[in-house]
VEXPABA-607609 format. One line per field, with one value per residue (C-alpha): residue number from 0; residue in three letters; x, y, z. Coordinates in steps of 0.001 Angstrom, whole numbers, plus 524288, in hexadecimal, padded with zeros to 5 digits. Layout:
resi: c(NUM ...);
resn: c(ALA ...);
c1: c(X ...);
c2: c(Y ...);
c3: c(Z ...);
END
This chain:
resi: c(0 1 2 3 4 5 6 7 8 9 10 11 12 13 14 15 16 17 18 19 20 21 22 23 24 25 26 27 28 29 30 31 32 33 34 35 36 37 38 39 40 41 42 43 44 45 46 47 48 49 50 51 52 53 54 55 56 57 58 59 60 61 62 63 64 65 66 67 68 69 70 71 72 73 74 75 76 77 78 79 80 81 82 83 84 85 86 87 88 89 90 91 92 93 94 95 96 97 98 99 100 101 102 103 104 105 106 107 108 109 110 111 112 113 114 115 116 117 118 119 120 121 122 123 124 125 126 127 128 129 130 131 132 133 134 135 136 137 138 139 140 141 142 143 144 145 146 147 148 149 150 151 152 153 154 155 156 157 158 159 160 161 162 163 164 165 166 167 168 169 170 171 172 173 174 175 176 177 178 179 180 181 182 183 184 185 186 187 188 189 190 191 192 193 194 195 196 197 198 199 200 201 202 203 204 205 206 207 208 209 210 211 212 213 214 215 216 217 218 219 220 221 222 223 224 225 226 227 228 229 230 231 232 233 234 235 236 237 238 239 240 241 242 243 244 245 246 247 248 249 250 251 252 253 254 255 256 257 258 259 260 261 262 263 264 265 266 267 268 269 270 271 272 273);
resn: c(UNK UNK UNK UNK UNK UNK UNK UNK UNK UNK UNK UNK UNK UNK UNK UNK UNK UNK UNK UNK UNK UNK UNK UNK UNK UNK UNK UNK UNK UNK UNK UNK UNK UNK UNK UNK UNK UNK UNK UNK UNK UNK UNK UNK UNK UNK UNK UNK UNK UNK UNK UNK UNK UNK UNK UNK UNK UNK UNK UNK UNK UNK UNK UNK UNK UNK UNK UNK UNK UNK UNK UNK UNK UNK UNK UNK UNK UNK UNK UNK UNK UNK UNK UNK UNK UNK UNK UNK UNK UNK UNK UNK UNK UNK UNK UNK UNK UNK UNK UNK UNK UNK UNK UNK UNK UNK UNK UNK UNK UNK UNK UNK UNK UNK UNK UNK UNK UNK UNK UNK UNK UNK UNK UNK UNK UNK UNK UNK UNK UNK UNK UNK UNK UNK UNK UNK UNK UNK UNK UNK UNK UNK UNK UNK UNK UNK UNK UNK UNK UNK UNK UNK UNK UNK UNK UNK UNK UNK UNK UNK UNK UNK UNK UNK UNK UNK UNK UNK UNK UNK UNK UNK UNK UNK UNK UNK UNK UNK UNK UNK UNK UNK UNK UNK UNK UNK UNK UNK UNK UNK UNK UNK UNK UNK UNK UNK UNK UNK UNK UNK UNK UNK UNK UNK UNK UNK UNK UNK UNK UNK UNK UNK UNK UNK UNK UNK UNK UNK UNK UNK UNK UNK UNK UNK UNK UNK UNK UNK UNK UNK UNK UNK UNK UNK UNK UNK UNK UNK UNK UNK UNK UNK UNK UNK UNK UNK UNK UNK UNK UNK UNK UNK UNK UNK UNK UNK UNK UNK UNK UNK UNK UNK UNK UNK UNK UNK UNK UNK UNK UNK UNK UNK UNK UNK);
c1: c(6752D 670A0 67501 68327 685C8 6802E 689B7 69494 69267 691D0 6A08C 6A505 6A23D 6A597 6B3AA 6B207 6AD26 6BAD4 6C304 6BDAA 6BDB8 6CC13 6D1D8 6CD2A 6D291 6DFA1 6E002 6DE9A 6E72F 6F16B 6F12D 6EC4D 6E20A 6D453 6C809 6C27C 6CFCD 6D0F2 6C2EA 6C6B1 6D365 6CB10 6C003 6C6DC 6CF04 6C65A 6BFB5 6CB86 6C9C9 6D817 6DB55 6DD97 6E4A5 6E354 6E7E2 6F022 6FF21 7060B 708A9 6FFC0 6F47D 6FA1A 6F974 6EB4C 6E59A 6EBBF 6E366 6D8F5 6D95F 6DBBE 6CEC9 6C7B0 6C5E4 6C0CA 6B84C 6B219 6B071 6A8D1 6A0B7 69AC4 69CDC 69310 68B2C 68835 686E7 67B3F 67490 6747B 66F59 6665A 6611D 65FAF 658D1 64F38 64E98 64C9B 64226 63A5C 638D4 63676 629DB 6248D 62359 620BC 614DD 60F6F 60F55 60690 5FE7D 5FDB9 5FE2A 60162 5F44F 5EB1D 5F24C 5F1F8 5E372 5E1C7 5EBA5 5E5A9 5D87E 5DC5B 5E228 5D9AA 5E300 5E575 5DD0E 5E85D 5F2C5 5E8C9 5E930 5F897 5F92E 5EFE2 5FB27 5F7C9 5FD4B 604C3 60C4D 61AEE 6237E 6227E 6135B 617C2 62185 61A92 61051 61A78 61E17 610B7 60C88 617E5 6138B 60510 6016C 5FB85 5F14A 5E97B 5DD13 5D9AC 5CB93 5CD97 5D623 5D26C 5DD62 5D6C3 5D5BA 5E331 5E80F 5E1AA 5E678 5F60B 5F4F6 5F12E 5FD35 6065B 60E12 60F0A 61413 61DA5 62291 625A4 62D55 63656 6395A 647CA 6453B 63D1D 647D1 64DBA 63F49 64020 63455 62C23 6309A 62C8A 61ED2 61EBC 622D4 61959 60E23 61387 61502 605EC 60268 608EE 60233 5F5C0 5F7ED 5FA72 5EC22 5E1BA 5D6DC 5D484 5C814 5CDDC 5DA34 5DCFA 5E092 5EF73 5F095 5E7BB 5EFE6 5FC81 5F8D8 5F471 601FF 606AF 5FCFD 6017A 60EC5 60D96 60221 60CBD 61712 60D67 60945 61520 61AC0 60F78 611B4 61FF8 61A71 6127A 61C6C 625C2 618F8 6175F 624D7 626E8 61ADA 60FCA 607C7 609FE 6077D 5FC17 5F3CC 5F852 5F1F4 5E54C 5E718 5EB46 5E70F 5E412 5DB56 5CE4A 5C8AE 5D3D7 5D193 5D873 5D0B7 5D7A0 5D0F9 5D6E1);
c2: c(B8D28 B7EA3 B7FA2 B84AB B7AB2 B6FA5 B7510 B770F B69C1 B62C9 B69A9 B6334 B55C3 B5636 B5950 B50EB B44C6 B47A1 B46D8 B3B17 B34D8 B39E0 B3757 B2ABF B272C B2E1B B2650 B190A B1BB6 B2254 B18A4 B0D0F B0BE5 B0889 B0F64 B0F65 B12CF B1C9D B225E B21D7 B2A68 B33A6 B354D B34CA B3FD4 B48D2 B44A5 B48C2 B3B7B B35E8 B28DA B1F10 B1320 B168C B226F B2717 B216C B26E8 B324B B360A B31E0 B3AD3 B435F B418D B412C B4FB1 B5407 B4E5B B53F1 B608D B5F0A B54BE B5985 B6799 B617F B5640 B6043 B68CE B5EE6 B5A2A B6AB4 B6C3D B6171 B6597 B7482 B6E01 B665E B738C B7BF9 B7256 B71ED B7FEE B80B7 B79CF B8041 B8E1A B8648 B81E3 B915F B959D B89D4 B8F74 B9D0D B96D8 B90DF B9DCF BA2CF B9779 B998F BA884 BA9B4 B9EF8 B96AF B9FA6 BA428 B9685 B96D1 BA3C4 B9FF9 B9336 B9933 BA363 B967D B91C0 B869C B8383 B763B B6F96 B7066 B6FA8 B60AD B615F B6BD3 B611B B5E09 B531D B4BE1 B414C B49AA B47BD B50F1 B4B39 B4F68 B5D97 B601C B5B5B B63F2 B6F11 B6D1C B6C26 B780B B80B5 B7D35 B8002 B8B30 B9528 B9D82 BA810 BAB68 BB991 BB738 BAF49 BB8EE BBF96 BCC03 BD254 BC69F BC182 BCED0 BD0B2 BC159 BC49C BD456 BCD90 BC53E BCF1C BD301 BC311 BC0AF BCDC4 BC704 BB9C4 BC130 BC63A BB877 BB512 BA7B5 BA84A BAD44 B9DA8 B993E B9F93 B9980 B9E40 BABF9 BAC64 BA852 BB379 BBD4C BB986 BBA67 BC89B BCC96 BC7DC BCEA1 BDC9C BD9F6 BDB11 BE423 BEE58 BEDA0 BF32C BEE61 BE20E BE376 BEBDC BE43A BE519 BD768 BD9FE BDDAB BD057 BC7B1 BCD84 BCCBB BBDA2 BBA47 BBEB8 BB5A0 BAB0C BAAD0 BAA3B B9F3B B9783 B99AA B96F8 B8AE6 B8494 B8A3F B8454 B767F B78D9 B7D4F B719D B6818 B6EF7 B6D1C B5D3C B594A B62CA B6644 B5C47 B63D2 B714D B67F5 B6197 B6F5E B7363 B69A9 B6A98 B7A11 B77E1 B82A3 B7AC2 B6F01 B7481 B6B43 B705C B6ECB B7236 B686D B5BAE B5056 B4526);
c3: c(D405C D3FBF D3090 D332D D3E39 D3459 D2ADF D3431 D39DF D2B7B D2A94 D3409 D322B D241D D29F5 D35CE D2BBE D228A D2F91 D32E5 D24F6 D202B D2EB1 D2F81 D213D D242F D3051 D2B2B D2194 D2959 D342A D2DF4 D38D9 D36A4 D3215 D3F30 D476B D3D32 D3EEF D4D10 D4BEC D4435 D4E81 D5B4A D5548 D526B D5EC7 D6688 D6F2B D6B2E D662B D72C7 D6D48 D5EEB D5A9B D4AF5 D4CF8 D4024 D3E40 D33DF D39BE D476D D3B42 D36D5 D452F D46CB D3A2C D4099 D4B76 D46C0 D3C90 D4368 D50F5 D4E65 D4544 D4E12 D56D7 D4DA8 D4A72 D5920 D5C15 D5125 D5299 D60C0 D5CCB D5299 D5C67 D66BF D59ED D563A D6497 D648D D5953 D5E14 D6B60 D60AC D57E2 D652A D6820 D5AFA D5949 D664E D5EFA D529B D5A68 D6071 D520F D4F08 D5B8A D593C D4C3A D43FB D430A D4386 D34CC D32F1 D3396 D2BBE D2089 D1D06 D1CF1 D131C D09F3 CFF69 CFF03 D0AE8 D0B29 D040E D0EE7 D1C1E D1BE4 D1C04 D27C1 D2F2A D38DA D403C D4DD3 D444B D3B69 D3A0C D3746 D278C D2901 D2E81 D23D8 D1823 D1DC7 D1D64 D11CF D09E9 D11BD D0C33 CFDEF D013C CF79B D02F8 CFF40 D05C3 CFCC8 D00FE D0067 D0CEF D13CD D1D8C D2089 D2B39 D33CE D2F1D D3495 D4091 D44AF D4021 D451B D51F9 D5413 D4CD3 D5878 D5A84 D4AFD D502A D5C14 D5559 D4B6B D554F D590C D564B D575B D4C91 D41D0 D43A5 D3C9B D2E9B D29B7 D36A0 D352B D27AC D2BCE D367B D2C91 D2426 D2DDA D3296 D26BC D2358 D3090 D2C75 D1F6B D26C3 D2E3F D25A4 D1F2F D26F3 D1FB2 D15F6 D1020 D0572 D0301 CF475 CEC71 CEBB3 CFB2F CFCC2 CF611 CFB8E D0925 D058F CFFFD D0E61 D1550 D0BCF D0E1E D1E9E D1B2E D1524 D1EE7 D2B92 D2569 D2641 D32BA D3860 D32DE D3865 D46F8 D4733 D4381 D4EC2 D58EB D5403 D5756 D6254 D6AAA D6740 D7125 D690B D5CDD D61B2 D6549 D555E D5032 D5628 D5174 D42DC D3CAC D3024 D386C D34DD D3FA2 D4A88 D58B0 D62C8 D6A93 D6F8F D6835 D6985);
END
């Protein structure tokens, strides 16, 4: 929606910009007034305010204020009608992205870390990006995105040898009917990126839970059900970046209990220090 008002908008003042240029120019030349009594003929016009004192006296330019009016009006109208209906969206918006971080922070409580923990633990690799998910009390919002941005080029892994499937389904089997619930969320389907990540995690969960047993898991079935863990590891690691970027400039009190619970700060405490 934000997209076809920005559009719709743009429209508009390319029109509204022409009225005012051409108008202005037939003005001045029509009724050899000035560049700024012309301007003003233009604007108070469209602005439906009249002229007072100066106003068009030949005919012609009687002439060009009717074209304006006709052109001008409905389209300096469009523009403050769109303008407002932009600022209202925009506020809404983030009335909808206020709810949907409040369930995008249960999944984290529930959920969401506790993969954290699990994922990076099954990554041979994953020394090379902890330093950079180190969030800290004094990163800006250039810190949180270049953060982002290295984690989505991170080359995940999940080296089977380290996985362990039984425990990995017995945590996500215990919060299925939770991933369920969140699913059902309409609010969610406005957060493409999110949803991805929760159908990758339910889909990882129904993966599980269709194999009763693991110790006989043959190669092929291993590296498949790897490839699935993979692909919500790389989604929940930047989700998470994103969720704690929203808590820094919105709730430093949410922000300041995720820190002290990073999942990657092998020396986390939830204790106050300092």
């Amino acid at each position: 929606m934000q997209n076809h008002l920005s559009t719709r908008l743009k429209v508009f003042l390319v029109i509204f910009l022409a009225v005012m240029v051409l108008g202005t120019v037939g003005f001045m030349y029509l009724e050899k007034t000035s560049l700024i009594d012309s301007a003003y003929f233009v604007i108070v016009t469209m602005a439906t305010v009249g002229y007072g004192d100066v106003h068009p006296v030949t005919d012609a330019g009687k002439g060009l204020a009717v074209v304006i009016i006709i052109v001008g009006v409905g389209t300096f109208l469009g523009v403050i009608a769109n303008v407002t209906e932009m600022m209202l969206a925009r506020r809404e918006t983030e009335r909808r992205m206020q709810k949907l971080n409040m369930v995008i922070g249960v999944f984290f409580s529930e959920v969401g870390i506790g993969l954290l923990e699990t994922f990076s633990r099954y990554d041979p690799e994953f020394d090379a990006i902890r330093p950079g998910l180190l969030a800290t009390a004094n990163w800006s919002d250039k810190d949180f995105d270049r953060a982002i941005s290295d984690s989505r080029t991170h080359e995940y892994g999940a080296k089977i040898a380290h996985i362990d499937f039984s425990s990995l389904k017995t945590f996500l089997m215990d919060r299925r009917d939770f991933l369920v619930r969140l699913l059902e969320n309409p609010v969610l389907l406005e957060h493409e990126s999110f949803t991805d990540l929760l159908r990758a995690v339910f889909h990882l969960t129904e993966e599980l839970a269709y194999r009763g047993r693991f110790d006989d898991v043959p190669q092929s079935d291993a590296n498949h059900l790897a490839g699935d863990i993979k692909r919500a590891y790389h989604l929940i690691v930047s989700e998470w970046l994103v969720y704690m970027k929203f808590l820094k400039n919105n709730y430093p009190f949410l922000f300041s209990l995720a820190l002290r619970t990073n999942p990657f700060d092998v020396s986390r405490s939830v204790t106050v220090k300092s």
